[in-house]
KEVEX-881005 format. One record per atom (N, C-alpha, C): residue number from 1; residue in three letters; chain; atom name; y, x, z. Coordinates in steps of 0.05 Angstrom, whole numbers, plus 5000, padded with zeros to 4 digits. Atoms other than C-alpha are relative to their C-alpha. Example, Ala and Ser with C-alpha at 12.3 -4.5 7.8 and 13.67 -1.06 7.14 Angstrom:
BEGIN
ATOM 1 ALA A N 4976 5018 5000
ATOM 1 ALA A CA 4910 5246 5156
ATOM 1 ALA A C 5024 5018 5000
ATOM 2 SER A N 4976 4984 4999
ATOM 2 SER A CA 4979 5273 5143
ATOM 2 SER A C 5022 4985 5014
END
This chain:
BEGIN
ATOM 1 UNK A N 5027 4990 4994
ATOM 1 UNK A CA 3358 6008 6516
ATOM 1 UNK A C 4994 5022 4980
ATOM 2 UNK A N 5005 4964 5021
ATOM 2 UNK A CA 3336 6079 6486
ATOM 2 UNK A C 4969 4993 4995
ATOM 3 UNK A N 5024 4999 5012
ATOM 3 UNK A CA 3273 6079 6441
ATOM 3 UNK A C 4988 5016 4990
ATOM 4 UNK A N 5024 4979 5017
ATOM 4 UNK A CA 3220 6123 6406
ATOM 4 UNK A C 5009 4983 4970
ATOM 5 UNK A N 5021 5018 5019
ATOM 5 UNK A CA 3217 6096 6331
ATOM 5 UNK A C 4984 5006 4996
ATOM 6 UNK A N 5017 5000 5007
ATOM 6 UNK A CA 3149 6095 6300
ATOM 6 UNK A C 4992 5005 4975
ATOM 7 UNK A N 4995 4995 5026
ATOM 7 UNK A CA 3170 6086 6231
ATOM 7 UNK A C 5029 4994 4992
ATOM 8 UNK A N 4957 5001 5014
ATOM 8 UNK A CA 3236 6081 6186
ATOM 8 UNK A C 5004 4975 4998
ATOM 9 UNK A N 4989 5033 4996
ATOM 9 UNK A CA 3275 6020 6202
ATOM 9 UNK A C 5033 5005 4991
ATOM 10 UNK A N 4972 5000 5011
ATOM 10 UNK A CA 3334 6009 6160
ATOM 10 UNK A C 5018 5004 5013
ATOM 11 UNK A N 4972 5010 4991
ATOM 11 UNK A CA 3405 6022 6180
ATOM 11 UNK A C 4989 5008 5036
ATOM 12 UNK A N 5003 4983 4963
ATOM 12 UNK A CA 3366 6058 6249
ATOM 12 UNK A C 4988 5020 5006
ATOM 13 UNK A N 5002 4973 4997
ATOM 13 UNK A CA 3334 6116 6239
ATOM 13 UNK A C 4969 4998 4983
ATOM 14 UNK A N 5028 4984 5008
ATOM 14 UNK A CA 3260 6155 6218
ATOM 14 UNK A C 4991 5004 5027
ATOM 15 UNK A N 5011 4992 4976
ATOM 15 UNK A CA 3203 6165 6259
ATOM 15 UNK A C 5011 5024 5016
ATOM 16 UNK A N 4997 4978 4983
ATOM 16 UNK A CA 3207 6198 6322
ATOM 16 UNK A C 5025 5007 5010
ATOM 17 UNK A N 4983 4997 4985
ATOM 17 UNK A CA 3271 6192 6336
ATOM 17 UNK A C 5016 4975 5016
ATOM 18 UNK A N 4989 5007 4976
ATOM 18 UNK A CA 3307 6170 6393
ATOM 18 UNK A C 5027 4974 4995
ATOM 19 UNK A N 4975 5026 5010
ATOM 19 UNK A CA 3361 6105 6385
ATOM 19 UNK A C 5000 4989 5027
ATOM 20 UNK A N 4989 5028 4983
ATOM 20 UNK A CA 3401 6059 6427
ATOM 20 UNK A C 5001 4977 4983
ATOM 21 UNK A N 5004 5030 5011
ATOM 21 UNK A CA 3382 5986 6412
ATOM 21 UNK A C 5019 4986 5026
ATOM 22 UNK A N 4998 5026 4980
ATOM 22 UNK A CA 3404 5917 6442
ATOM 22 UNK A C 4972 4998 5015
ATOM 23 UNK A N 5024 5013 4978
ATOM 23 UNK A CA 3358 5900 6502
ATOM 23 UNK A C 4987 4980 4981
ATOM 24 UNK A N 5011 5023 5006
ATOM 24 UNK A CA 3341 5838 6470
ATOM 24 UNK A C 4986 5011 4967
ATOM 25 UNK A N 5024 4989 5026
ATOM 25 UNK A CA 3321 5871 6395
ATOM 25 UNK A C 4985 5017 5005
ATOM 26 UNK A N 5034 4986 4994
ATOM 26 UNK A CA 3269 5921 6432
ATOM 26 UNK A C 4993 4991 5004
ATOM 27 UNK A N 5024 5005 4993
ATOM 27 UNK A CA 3244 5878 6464
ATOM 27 UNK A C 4982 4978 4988
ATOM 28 UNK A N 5009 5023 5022
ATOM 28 UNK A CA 3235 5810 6422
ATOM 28 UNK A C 4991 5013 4971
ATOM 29 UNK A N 5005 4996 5026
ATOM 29 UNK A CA 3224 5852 6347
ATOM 29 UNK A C 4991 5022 5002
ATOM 30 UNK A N 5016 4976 5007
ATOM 30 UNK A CA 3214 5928 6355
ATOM 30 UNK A C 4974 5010 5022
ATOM 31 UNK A N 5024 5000 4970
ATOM 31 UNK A CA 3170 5933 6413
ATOM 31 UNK A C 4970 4986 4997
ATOM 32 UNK A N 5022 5019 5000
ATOM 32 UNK A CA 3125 5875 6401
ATOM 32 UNK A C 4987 5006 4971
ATOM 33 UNK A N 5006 4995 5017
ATOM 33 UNK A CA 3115 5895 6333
ATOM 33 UNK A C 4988 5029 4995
ATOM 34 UNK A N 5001 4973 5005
ATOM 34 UNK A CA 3102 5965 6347
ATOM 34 UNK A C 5011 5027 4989
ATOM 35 UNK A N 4987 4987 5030
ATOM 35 UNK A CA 3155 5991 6302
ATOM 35 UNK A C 5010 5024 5020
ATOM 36 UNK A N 4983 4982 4974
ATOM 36 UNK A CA 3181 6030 6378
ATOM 36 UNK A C 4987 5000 5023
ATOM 37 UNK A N 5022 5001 4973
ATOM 37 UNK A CA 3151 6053 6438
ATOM 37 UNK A C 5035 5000 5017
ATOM 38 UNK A N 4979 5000 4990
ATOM 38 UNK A CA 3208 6051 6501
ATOM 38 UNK A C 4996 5030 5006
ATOM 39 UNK A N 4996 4978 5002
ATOM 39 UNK A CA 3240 6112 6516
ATOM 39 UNK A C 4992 5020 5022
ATOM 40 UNK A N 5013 4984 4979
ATOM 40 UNK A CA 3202 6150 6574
ATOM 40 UNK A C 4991 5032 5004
ATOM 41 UNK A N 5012 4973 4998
ATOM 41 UNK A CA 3182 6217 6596
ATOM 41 UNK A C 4969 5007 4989
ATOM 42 UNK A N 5038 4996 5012
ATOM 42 UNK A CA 3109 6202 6578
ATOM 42 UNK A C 5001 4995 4973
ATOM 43 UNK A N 4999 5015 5020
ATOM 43 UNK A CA 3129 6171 6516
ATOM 43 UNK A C 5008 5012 4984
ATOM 44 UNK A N 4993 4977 5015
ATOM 44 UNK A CA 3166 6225 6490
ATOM 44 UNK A C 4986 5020 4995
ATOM 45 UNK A N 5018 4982 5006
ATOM 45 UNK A CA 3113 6274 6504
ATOM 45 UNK A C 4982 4996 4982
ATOM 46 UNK A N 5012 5003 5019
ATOM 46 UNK A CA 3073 6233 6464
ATOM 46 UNK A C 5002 4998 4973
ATOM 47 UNK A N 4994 5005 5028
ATOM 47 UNK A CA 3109 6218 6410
ATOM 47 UNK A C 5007 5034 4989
ATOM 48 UNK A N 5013 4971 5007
ATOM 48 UNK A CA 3115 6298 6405
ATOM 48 UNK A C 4983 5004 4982
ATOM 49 UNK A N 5025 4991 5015
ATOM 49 UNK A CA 3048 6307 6387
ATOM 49 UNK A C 4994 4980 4980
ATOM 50 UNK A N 5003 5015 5015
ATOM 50 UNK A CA 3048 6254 6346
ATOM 50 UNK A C 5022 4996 4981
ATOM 51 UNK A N 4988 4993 5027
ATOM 51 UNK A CA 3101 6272 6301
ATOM 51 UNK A C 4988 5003 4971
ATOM 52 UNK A N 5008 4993 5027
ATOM 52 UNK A CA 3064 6298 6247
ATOM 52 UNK A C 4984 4981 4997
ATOM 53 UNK A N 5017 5024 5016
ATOM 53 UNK A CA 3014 6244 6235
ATOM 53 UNK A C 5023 4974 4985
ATOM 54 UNK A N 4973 5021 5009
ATOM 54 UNK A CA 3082 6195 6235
ATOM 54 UNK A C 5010 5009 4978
ATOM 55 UNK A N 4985 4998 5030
ATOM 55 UNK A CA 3113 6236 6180
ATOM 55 UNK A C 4981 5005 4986
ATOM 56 UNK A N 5024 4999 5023
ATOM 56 UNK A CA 3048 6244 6142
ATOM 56 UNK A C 4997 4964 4991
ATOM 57 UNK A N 5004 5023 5004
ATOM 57 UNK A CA 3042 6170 6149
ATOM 57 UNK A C 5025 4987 4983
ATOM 58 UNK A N 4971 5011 5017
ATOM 58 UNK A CA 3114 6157 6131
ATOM 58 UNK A C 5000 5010 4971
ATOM 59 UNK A N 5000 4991 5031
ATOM 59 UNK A CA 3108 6206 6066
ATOM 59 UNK A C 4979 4982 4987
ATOM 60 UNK A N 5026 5014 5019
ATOM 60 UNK A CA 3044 6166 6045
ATOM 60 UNK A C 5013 4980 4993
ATOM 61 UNK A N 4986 5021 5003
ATOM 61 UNK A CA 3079 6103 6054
ATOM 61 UNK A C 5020 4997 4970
ATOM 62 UNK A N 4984 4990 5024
ATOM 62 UNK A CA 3139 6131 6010
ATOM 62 UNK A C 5002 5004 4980
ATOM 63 UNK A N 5008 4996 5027
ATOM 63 UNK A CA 3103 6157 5958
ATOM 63 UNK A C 4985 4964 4991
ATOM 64 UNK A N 5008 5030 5013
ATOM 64 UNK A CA 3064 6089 5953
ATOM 64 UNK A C 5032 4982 4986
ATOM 65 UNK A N 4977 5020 5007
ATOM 65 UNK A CA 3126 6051 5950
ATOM 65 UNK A C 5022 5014 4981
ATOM 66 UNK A N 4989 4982 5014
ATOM 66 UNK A CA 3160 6100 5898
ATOM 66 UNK A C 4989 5004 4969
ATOM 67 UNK A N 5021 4996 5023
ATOM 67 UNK A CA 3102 6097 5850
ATOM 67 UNK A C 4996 4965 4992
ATOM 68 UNK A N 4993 5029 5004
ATOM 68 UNK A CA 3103 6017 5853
ATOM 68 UNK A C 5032 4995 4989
ATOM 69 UNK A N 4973 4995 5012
ATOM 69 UNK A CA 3178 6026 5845
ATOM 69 UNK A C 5006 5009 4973
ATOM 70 UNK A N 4992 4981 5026
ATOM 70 UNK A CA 3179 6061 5780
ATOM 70 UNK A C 4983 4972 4987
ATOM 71 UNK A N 5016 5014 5025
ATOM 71 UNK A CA 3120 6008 5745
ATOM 71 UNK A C 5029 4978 5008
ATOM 72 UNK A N 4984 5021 4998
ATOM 72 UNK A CA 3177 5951 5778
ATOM 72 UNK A C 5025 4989 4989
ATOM 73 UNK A N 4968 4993 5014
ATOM 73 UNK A CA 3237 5985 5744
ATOM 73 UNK A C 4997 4989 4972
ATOM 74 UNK A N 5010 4997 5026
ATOM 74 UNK A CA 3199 5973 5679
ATOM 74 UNK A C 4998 4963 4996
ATOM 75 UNK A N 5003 5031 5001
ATOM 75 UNK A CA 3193 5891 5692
ATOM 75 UNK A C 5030 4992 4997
ATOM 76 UNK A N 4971 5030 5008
ATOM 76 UNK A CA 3245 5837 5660
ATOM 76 UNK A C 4980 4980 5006
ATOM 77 UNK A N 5016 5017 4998
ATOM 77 UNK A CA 3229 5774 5683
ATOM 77 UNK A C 5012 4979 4986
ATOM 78 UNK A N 4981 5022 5016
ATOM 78 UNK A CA 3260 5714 5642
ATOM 78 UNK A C 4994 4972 5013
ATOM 79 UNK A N 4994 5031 4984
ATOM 79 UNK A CA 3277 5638 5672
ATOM 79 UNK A C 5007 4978 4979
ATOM 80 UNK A N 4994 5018 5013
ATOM 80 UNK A CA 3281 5589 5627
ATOM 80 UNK A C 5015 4969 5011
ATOM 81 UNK A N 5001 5032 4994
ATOM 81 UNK A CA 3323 5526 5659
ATOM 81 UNK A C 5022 4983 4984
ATOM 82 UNK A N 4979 5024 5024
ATOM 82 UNK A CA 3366 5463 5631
ATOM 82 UNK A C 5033 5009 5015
ATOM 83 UNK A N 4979 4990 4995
ATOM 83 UNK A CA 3432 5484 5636
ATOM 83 UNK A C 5027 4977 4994
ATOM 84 UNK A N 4985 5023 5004
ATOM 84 UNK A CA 3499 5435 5644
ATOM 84 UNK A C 5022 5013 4980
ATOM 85 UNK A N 4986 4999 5019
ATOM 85 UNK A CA 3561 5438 5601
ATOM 85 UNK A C 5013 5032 5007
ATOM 86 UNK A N 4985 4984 4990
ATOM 86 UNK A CA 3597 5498 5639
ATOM 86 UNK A C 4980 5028 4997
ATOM 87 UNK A N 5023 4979 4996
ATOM 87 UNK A CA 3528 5546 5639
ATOM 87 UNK A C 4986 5001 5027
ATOM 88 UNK A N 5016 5000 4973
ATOM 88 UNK A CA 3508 5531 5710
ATOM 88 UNK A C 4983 4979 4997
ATOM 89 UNK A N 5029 5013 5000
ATOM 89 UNK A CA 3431 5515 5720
ATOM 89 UNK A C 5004 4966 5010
ATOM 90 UNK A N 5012 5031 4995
ATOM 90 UNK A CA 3411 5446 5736
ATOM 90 UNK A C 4974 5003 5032
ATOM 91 UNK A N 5013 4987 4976
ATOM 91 UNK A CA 3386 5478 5809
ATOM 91 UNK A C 5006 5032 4997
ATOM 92 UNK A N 4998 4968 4996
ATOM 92 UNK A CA 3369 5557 5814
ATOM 92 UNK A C 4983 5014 5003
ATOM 93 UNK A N 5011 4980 5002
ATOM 93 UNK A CA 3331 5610 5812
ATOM 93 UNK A C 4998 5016 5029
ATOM 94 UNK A N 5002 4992 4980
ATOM 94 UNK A CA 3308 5637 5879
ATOM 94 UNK A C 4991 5020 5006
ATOM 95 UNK A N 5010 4978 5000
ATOM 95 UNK A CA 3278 5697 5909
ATOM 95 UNK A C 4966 4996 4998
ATOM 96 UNK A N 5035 5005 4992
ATOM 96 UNK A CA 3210 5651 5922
ATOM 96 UNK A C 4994 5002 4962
ATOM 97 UNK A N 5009 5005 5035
ATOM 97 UNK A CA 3213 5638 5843
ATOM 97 UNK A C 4997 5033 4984
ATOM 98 UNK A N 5002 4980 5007
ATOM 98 UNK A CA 3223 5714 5832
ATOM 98 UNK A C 4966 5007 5009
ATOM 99 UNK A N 5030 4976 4990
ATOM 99 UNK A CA 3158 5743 5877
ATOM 99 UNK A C 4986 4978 4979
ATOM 100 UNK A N 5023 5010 5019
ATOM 100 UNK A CA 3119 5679 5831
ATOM 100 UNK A C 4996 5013 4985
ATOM 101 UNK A N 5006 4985 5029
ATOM 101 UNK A CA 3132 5714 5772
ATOM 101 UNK A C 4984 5020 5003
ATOM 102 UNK A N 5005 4978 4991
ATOM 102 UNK A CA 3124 5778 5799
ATOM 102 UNK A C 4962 4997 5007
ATOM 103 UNK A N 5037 5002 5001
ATOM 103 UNK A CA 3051 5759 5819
ATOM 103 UNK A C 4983 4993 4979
ATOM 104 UNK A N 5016 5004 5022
ATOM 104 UNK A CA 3039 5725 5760
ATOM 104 UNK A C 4995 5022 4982
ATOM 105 UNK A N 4993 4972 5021
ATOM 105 UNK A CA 3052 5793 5729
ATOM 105 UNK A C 4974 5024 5022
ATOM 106 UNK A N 5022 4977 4976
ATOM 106 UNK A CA 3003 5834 5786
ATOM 106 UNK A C 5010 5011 5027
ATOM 107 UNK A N 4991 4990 4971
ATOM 107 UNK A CA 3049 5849 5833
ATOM 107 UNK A C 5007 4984 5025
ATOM 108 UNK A N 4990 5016 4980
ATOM 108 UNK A CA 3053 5831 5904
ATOM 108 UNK A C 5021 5005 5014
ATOM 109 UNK A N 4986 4993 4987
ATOM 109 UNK A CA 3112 5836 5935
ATOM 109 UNK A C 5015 4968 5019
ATOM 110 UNK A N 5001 5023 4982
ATOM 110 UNK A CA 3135 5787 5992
ATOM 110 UNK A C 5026 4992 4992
ATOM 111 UNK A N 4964 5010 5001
ATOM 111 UNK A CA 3198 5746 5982
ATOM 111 UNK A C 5025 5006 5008
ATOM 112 UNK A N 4972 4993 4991
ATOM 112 UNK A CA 3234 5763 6032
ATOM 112 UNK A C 5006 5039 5000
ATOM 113 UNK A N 4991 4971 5013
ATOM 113 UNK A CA 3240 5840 6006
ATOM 113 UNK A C 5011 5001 4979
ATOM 114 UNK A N 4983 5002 5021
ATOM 114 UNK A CA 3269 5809 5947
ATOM 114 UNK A C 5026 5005 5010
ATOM 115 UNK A N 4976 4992 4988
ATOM 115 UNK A CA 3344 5831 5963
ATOM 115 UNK A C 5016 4975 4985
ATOM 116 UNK A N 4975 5024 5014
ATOM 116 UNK A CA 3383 5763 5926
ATOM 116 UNK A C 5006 4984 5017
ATOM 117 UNK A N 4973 5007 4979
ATOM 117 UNK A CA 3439 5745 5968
ATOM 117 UNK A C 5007 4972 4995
ATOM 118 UNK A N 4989 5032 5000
ATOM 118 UNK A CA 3450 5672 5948
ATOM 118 UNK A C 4986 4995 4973
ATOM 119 UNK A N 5017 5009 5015
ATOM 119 UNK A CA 3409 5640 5896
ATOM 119 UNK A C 5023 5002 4967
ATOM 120 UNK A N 4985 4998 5025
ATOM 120 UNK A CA 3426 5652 5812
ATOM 120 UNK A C 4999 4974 4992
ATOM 121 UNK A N 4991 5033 5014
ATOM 121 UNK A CA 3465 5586 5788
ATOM 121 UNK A C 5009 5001 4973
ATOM 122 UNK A N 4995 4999 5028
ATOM 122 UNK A CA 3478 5605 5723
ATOM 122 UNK A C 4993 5023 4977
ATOM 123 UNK A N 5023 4976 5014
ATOM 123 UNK A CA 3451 5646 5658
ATOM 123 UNK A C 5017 5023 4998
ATOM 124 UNK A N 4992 4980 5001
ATOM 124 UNK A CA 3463 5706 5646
ATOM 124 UNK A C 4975 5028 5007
ATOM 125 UNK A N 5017 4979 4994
ATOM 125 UNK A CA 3425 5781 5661
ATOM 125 UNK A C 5005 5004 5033
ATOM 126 UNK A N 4994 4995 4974
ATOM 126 UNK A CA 3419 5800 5735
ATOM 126 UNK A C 4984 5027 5006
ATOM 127 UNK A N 5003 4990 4991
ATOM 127 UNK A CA 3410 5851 5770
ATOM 127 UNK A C 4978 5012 5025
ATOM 128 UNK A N 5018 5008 4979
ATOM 128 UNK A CA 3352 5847 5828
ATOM 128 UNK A C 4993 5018 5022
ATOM 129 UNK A N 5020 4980 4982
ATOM 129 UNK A CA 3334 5901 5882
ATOM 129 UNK A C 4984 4987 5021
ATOM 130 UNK A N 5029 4995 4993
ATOM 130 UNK A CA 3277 5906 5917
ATOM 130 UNK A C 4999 5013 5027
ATOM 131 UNK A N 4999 4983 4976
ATOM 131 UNK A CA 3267 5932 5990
ATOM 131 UNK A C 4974 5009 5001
ATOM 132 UNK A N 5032 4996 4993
ATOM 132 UNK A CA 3199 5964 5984
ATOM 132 UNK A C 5004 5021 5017
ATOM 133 UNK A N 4996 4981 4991
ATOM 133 UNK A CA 3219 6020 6031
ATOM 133 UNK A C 5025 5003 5007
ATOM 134 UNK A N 4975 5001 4998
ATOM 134 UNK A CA 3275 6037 6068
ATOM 134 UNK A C 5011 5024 4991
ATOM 135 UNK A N 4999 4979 5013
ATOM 135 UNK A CA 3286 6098 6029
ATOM 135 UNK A C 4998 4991 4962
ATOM 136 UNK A N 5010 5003 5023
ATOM 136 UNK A CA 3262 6068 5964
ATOM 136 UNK A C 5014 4968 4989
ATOM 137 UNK A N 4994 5024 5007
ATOM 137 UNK A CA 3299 5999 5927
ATOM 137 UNK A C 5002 5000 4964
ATOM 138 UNK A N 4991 5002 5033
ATOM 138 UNK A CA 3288 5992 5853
ATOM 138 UNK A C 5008 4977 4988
ATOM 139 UNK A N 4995 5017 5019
ATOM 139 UNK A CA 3314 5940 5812
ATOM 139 UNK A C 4996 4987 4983
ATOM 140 UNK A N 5017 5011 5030
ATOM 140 UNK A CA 3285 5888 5769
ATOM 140 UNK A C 5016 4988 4987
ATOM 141 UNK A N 4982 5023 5025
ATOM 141 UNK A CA 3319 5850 5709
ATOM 141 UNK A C 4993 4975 4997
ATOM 142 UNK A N 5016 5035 4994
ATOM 142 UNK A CA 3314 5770 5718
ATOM 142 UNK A C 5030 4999 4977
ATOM 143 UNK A N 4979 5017 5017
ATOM 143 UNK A CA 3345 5741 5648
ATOM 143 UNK A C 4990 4968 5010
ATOM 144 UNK A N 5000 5023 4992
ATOM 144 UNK A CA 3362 5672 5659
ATOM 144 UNK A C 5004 4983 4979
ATOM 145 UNK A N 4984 5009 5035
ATOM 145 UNK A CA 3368 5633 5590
ATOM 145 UNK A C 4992 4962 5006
ATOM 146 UNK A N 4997 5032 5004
ATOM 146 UNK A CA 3380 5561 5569
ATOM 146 UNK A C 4967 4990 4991
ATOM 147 UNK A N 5025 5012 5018
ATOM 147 UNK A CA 3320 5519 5554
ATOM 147 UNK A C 4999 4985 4981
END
C-alpha cells in the first residue's frame, strides 16, 4: 500500500513523502495514528500544500528534541545494587528504572524511547541512547556500582 507520511518515521522516510508499507502496518499503526494519510490523487494535492507547515513542524520538533538532547548528554545516572560473587546484579537495571531517575532529575522521557536492548546484569559504565527524534539519539551514562 503507497502512503503520504506526515512526519519522520524511522527507518521510512520524512514528511511528505511517498512509501510502500505492508497493508496491515498502514492500516493498524500509521493511518490510525495519523502519522500517514493513503496515497490518492486528492491526498497528494493536499499534502502539496501542506508541505511547508510539515517541515516547519518537523524543524520545531527537531530543534526541541536537540536542545533536550544536549542538557541529556550532560546526565550520569548511578545504580546502586547488591552484587553476587562474579559482578552480576542480584536482578537488573531496566529501561523503566532509567526514565525513574531521569524524572527524578526533571526530565520526562517515556521508557520505551529508552533504546536498552536487554536489561544491565552487571556493574560496570554503560552506554544508553535515547530515541527522542528520529534524527536526534543522544546518550546518557548509567554507572552501575556495588552497594
Amino acid at each position: 500500500m503507497e502512503i503520504i507520511l506526515r512526519q519522520a518515521i524511522e527507518n521510512l522516510g520524512h514528511p511528505g513523502d511517498v512509501v510502500t508499507v505492508k497493508n496491515g502496518y498502514a492500516r493498524n499503526f500509521l493511518l490510525p495514528r495519523g502519522f500517514a494519510y493513503e496515497a490518492t490523487p486528492g491526498n497528494l494535492k493536499r499534502i502539496a500544500a501542506e508541505r511547508g507547515r510539515l517541515e516547519a513542524a518537523e524543524n520545531e520538533r527537531r530543534e526541541t528534541a536537540s536542545e533536550l538532547a544536549k542538557r541529556l548528554e550532560e546526565v550520569q545516572l548511578t545504580f546502586s545494587a547488591r552484587v553476587g560473587e562474579e559482578g552480576k546484579l542480584f536482578g537488573s537495571v531496566t529501561s523503566a528504572d532509567i526514565a525513574e531517575q531521569l524524572a527524578a532529575q526533571g526530565f520526562t522521557v517515556e521508557r520505551r524511547l529508552i533504546d536498552l536492548h536487554e536489561p544491565i546484569k552487571a556493574l560496570g559504565v554503560y552506554r544508553v541512547p535515547v530515541r527522542l527524534h528520529a534524527d536526534v539519539k543522544p546518550e546518557i551514562r548509567v554507572w552501575v556500582i556495588k552497594q
